[in-house]
C-alpha positions as CSV (number, residue, x, y, z in Angstrom):
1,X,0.0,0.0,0.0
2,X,2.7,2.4,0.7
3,X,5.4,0.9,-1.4
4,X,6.9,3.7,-4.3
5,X,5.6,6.3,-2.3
6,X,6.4,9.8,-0.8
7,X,7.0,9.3,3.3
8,X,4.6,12.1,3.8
9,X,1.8,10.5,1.8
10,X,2.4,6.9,3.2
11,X,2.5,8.3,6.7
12,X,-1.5,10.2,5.7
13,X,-2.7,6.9,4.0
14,X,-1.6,4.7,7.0
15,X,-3.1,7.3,9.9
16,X,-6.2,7.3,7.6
17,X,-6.8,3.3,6.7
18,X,-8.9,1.1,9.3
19,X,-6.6,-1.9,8.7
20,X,-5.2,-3.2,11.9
21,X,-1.7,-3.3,11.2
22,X,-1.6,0.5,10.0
23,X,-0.8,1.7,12.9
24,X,2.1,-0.8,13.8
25,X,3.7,-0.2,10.6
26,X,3.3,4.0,10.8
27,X,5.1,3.3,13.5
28,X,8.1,1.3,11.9
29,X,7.9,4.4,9.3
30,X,8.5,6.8,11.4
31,X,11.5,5.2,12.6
32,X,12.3,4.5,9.3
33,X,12.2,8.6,9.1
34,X,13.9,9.0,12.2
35,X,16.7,6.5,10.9
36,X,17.7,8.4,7.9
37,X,17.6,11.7,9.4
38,X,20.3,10.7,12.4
39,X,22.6,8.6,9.6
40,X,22.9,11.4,7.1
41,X,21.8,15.2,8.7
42,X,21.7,17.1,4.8
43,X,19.0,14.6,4.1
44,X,15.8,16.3,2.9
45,X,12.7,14.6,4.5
46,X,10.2,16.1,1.8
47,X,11.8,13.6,-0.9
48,X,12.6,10.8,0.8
49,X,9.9,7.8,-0.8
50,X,9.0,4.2,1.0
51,X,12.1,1.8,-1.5
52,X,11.0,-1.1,-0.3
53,X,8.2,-2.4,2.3
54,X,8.2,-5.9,3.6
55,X,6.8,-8.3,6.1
56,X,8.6,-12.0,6.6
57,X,8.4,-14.5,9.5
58,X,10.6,-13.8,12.7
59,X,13.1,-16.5,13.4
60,X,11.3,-18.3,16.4
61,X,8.3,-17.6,14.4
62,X,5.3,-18.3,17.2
63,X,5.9,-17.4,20.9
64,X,4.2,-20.0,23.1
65,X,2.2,-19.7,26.0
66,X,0.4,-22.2,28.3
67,X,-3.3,-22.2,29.2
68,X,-4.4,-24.2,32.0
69,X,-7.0,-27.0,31.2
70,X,-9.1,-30.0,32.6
71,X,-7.6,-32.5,35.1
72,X,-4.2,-30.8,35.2
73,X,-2.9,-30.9,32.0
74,X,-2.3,-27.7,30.0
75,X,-3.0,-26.7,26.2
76,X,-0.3,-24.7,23.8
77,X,-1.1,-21.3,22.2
78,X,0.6,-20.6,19.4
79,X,0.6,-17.1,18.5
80,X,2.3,-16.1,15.2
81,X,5.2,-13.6,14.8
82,X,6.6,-11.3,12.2
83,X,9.3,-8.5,11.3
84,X,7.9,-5.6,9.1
85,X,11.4,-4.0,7.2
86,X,11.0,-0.6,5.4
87,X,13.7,0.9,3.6
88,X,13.4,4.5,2.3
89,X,15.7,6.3,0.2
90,X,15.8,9.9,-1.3
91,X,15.3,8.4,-5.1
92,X,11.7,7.4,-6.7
93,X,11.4,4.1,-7.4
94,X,11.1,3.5,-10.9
């Protein structure tokens, strides 16, 4: 959704989309932001544009927890995991 664009329109779209993981990953864009402005202080934040926007599997992949069940024994949950990577540069994708 945000891939090829300018930082400034991603960042509206994602405060403006009811998706649940909008705000999580306005949040990894920001520091994406944040990033390239402490590595490189000339850098102009009104053309930087989203390079490349991803989301793969962590390494452990699920965290487990333990819930309690009949006769003393105890079920797994499995909840899934993920990294969301965001590279943005100061050239347009073409």
């Amino acid at each position: 959704m945000v891939r090829g664009k300018n930082v400034a329109v991603a960042l509206n779209e994602l405060r403006f989309t009811k998706k649940a993981a909008s705000p999580l990953v306005a949040k990894v864009l920001d520091s994406a932001i944040a990033n390239a402005k402490n590595l490189d202080e000339s850098v102009n934040l009104d053309n930087l544009y989203v390079q490349t926007a991803f989301a793969d599997k962590a390494p452990n992949s699920q965290m487990r927890r333990w819930r309690p069940r009949a006769m003393g024994r105890a079920t797994q949950i499995v909840k899934g995991m993920s990294h969301i990577t965001i590279i943005v540069s100061d050239q347009e994708e073409v």
